[in-house]
DRENMAR-464175 format. One record per atom (N, C-alpha, C): atom name; residue in one letter; x, y, z; residue number from 1. Coordinates in steps of 0.1 Angstrom, whole numbers. Example, Ala and Ser with C-alpha at 12.3 -4.5 7.8 and 13.67 -1.06 7.14 Angstrom:
residues 2
 name resn     u     v     w resi
    N    a   132   -57    78    1
   CA    a   123   -45    78    1
    C    a   132   -33    78    1
    N    s   128   -22    71    2
   CA    s   137   -11    71    2
    C    s   129     0    79    2
***
This chain:
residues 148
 name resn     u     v     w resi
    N    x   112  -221   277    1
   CA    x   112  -215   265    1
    C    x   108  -200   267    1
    N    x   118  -190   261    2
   CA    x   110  -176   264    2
    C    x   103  -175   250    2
    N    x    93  -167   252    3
   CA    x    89  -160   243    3
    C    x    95  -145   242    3
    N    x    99  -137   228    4
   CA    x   101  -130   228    4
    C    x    96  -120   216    4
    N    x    86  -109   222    5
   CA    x    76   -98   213    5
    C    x    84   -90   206    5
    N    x    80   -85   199    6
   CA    x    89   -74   192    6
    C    x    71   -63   192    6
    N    x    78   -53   190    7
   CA    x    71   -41   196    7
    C    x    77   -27   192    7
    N    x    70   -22   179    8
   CA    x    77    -8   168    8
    C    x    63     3   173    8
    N    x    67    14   173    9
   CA    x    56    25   177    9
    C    x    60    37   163    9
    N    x    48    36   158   10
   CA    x    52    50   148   10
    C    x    46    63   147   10
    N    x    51    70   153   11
   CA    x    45    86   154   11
    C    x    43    97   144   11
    N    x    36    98   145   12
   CA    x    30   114   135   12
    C    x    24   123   142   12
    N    x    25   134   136   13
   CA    x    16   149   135   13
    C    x    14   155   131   13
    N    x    -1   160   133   14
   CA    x   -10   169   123   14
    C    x   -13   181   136   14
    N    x   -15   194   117   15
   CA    x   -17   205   125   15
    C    x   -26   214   117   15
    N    x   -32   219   122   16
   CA    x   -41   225   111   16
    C    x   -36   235   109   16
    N    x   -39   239    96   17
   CA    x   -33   254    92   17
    C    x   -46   265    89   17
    N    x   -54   257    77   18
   CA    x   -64   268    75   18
    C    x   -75   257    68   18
    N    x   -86   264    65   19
   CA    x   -96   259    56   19
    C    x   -97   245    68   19
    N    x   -99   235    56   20
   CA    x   -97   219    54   20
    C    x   -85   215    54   20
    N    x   -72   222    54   21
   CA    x   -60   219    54   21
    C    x   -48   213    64   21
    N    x   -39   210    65   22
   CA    x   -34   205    75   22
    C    x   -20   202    74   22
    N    x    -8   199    78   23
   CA    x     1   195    75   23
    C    x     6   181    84   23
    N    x     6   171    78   24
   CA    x    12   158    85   24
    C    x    29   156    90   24
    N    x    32   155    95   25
   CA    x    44   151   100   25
    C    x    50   142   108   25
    N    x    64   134   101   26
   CA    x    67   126   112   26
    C    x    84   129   116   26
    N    x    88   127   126   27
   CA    x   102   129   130   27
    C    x   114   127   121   27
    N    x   123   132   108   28
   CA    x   129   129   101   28
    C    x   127   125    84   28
    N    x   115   130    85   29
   CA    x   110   128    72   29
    C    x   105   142    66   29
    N    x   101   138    53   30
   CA    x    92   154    49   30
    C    x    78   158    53   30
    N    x    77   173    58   31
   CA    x    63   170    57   31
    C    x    52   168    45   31
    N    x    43   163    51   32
   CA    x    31   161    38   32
    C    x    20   168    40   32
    N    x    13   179    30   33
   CA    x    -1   186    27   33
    C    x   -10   174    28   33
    N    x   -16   175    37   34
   CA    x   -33   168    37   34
    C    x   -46   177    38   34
    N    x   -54   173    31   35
   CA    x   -69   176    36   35
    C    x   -81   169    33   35
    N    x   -91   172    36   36
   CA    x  -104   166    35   36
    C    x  -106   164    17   36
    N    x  -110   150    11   37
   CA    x  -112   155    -1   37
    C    x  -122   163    -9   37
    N    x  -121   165   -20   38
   CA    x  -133   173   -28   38
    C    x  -146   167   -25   38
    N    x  -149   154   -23   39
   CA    x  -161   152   -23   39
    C    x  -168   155    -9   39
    N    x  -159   158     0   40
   CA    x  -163   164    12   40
    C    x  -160   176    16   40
    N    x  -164   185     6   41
   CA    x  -160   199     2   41
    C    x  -149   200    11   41
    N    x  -137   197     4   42
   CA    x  -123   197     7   42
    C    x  -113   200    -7   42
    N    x  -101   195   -10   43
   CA    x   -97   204   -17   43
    C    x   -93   192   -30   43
    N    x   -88   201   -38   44
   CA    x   -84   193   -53   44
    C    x   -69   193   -48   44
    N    x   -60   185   -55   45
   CA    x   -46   182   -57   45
    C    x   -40   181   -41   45
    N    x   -44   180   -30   46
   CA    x   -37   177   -20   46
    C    x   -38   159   -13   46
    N    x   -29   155    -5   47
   CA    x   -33   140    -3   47
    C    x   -40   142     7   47
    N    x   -48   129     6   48
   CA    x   -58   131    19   48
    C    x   -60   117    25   48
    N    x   -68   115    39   49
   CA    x   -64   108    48   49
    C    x   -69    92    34   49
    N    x   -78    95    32   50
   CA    x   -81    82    19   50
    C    x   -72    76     9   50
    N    x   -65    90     2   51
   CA    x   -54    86    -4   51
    C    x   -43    76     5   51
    N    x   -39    80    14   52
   CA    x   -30    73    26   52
    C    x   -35    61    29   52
    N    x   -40    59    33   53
   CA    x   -49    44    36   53
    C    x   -46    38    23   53
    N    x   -51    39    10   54
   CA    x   -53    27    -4   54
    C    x   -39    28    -3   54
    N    x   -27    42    -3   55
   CA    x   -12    42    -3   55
    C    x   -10    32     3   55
    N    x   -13    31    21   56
   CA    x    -3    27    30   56
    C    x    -7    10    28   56
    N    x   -17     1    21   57
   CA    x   -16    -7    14   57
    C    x   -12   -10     2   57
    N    x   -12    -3    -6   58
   CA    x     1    -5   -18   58
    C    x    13    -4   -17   58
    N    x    18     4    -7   59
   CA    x    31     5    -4   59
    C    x    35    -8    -1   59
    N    x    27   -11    11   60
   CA    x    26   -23    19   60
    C    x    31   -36    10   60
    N    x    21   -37     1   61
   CA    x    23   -48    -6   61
    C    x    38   -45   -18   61
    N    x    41   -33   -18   62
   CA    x    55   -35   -28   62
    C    x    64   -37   -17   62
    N    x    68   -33    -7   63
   CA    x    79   -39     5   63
    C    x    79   -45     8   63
    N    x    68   -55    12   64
   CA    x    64   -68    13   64
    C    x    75   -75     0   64
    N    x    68   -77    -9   65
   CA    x    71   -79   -25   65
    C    x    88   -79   -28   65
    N    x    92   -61   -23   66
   CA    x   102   -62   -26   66
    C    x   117   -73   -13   66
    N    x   108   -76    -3   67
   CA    x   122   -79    10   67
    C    x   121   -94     5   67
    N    x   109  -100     1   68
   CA    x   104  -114    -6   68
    C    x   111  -118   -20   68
    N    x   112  -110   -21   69
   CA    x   122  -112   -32   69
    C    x   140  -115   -33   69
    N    x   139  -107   -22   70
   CA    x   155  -105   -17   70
    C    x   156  -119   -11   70
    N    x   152  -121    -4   71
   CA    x   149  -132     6   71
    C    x   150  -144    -6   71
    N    x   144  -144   -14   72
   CA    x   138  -158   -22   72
    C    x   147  -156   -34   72
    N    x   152  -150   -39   73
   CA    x   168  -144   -48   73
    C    x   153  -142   -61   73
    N    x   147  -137   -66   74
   CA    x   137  -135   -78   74
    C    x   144  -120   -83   74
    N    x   147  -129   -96   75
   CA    x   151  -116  -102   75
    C    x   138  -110  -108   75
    N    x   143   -94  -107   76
   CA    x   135   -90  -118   76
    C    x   139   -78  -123   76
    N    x   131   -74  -135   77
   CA    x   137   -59  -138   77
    C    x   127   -48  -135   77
    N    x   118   -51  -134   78
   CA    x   107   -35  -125   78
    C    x    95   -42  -118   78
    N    x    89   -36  -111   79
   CA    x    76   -37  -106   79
    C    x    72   -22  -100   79
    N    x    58   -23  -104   80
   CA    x    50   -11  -103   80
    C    x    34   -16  -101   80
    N    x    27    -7   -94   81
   CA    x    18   -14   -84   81
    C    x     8     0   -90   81
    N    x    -4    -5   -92   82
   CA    x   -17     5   -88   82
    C    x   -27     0   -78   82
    N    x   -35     7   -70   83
   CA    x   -47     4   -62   83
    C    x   -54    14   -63   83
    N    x   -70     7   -63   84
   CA    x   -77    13   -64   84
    C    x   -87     8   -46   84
    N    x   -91    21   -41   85
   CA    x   -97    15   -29   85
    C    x  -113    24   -29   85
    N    x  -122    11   -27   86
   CA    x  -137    16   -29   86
    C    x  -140    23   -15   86
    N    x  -146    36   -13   87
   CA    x  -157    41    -1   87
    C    x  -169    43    -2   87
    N    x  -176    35     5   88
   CA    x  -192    38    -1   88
    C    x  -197    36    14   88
    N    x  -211    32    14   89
   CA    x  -221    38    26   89
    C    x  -225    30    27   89
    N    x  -228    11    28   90
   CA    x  -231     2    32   90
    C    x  -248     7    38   90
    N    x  -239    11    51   91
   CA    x  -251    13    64   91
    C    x  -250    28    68   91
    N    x  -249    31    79   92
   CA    x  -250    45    83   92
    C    x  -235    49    81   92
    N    x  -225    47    81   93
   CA    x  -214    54    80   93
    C    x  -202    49    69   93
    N    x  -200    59    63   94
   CA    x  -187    55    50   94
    C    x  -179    45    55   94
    N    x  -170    39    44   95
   CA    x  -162    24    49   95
    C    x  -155    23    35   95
    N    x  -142    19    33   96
   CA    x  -134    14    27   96
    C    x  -137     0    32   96
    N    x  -153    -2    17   97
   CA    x  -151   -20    15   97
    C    x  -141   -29     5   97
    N    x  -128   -24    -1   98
   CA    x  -126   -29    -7   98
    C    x  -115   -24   -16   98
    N    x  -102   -28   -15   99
   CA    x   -92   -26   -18   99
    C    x   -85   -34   -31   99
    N    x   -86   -29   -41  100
   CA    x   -82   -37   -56  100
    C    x   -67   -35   -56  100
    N    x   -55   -41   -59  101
   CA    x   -41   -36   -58  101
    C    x   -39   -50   -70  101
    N    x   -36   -38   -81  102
   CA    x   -25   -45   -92  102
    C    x   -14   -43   -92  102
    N    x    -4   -53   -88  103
   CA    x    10   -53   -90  103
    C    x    15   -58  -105  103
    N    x    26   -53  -111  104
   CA    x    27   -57  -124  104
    C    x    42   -63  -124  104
    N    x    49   -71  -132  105
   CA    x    64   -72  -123  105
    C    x    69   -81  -135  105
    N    x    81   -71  -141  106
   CA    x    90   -75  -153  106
    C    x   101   -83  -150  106
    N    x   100   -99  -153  107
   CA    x   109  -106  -154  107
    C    x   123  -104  -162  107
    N    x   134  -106  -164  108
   CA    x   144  -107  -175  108
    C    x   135  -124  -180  108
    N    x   141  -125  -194  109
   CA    x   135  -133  -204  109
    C    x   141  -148  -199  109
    N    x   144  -153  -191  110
   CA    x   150  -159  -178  110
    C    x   145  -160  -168  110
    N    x   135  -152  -166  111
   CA    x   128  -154  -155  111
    C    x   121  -162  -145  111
    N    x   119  -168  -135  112
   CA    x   110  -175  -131  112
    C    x    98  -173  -127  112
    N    x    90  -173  -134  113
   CA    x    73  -171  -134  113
    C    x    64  -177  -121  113
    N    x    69  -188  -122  114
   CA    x    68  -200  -111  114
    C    x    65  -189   -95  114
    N    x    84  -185   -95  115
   CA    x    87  -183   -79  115
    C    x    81  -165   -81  115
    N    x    76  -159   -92  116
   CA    x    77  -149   -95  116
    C    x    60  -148   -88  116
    N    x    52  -155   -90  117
   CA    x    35  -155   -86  117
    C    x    37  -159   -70  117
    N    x    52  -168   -69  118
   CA    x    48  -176   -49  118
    C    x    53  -165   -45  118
    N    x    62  -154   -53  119
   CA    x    64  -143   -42  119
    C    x    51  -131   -39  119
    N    x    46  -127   -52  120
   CA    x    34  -122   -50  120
    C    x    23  -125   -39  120
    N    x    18  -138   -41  121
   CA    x    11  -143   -34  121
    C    x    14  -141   -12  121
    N    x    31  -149   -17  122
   CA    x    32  -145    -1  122
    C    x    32  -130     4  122
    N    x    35  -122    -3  123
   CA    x    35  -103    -9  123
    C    x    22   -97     0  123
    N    x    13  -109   -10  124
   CA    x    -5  -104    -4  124
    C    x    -8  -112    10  124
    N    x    -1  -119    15  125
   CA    x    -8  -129    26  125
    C    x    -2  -122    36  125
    N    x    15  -119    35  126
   CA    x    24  -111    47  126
    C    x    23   -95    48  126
    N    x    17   -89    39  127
   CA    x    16   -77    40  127
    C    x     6   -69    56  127
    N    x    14   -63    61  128
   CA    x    11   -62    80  128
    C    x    -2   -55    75  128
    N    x    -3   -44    66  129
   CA    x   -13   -34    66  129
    C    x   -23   -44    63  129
    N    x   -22   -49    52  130
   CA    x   -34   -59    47  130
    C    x   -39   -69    58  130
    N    x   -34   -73    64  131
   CA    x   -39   -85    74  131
    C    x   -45   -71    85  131
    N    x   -43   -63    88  132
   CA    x   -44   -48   100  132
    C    x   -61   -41    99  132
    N    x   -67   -43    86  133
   CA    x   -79   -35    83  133
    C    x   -87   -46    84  133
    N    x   -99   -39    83  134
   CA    x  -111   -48    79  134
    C    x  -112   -52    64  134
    N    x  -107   -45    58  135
   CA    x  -111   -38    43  135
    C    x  -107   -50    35  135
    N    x  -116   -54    28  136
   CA    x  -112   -67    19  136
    C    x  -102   -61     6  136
    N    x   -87   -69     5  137
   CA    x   -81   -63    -3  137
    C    x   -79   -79   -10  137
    N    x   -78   -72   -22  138
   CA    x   -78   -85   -32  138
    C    x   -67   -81   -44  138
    N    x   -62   -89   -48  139
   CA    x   -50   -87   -57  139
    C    x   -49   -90   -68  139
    N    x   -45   -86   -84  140
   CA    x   -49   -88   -96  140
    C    x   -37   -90  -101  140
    N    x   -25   -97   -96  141
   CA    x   -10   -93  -104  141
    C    x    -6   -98  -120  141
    N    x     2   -93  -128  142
   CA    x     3   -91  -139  142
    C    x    19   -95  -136  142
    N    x    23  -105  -145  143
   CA    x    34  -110  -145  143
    C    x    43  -111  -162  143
    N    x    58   -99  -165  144
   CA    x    56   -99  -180  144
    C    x    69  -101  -185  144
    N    x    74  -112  -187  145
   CA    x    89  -116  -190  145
    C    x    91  -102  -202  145
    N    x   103   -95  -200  146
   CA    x   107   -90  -212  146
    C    x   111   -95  -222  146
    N    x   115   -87  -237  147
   CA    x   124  -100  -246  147
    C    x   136   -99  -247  147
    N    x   141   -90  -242  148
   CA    x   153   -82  -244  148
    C    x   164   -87  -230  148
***
């Protein structure tokens, strides 16, 4: 029996421009403004490496969510996702202990509620990023048949 790995590599780059600022980039995409945030005398309205992290798990969990769905035929008419991710100081160095991510997700009035929570659930257990951190992420989903 062979075994056979699969093996994806994802590249970026950063460049400093000025201040606290930077520009991120990856091959074929847009670049993105980063910097240090405000509370590390950094800047207001740019994303920063924090932002990206709570992102690159909420994203996580709606791609997840959304291929699970495809896969499992769950209809629906929207879903929209917030997270919130805690940084505090435990011990001697900052840490993202703790990742809150509410997903919200509008059934048609037909819907199955049932396959609608097993997809969520598998959403949060398969998501690469989530299983990838240390960071305890926990999940609050909100499930809301329309009437219409």
């Amino acid at each position: 029996m062979t075994i056979r790995t699969k093996q994806f590599w994802y590249k970026t780059r950063v460049q400093w421009k000025e201040a606290r600022r930077g520009i991120l980039a990856a091959e074929g995409k847009p670049d993105l403004e980063i910097a240090t945030p405000p509370e590390f005398k950094g800047h207001e309205g740019i994303w920063t490496p924090e932002d990206l992290f709570v992102a690159a798990v909420n994203s996580c969990i709606m791609t997840t969510f959304l291929g699970t769905a495809y896969w499992k035929k769950l209809r629906f008419d929207s879903f929209e996702c917030e997270a919130e991710g805690l940084l505090e100081r435990p011990g001697e160095e900052f840490l993202f202990t703790k990742i809150i991510v509410r997903p919200r997700v509008t059934l048609p009035p037909d819907g199955d509620e049932e396959l609608a929570r097993w997809v969520l659930d598998f959403a949060e257990k398969d998501c690469l990023i989530s299983h990838s951190i240390k960071t305890d992420v926990a999940m609050e989903p909100e499930i809301i048949k329309s009437t219409s």
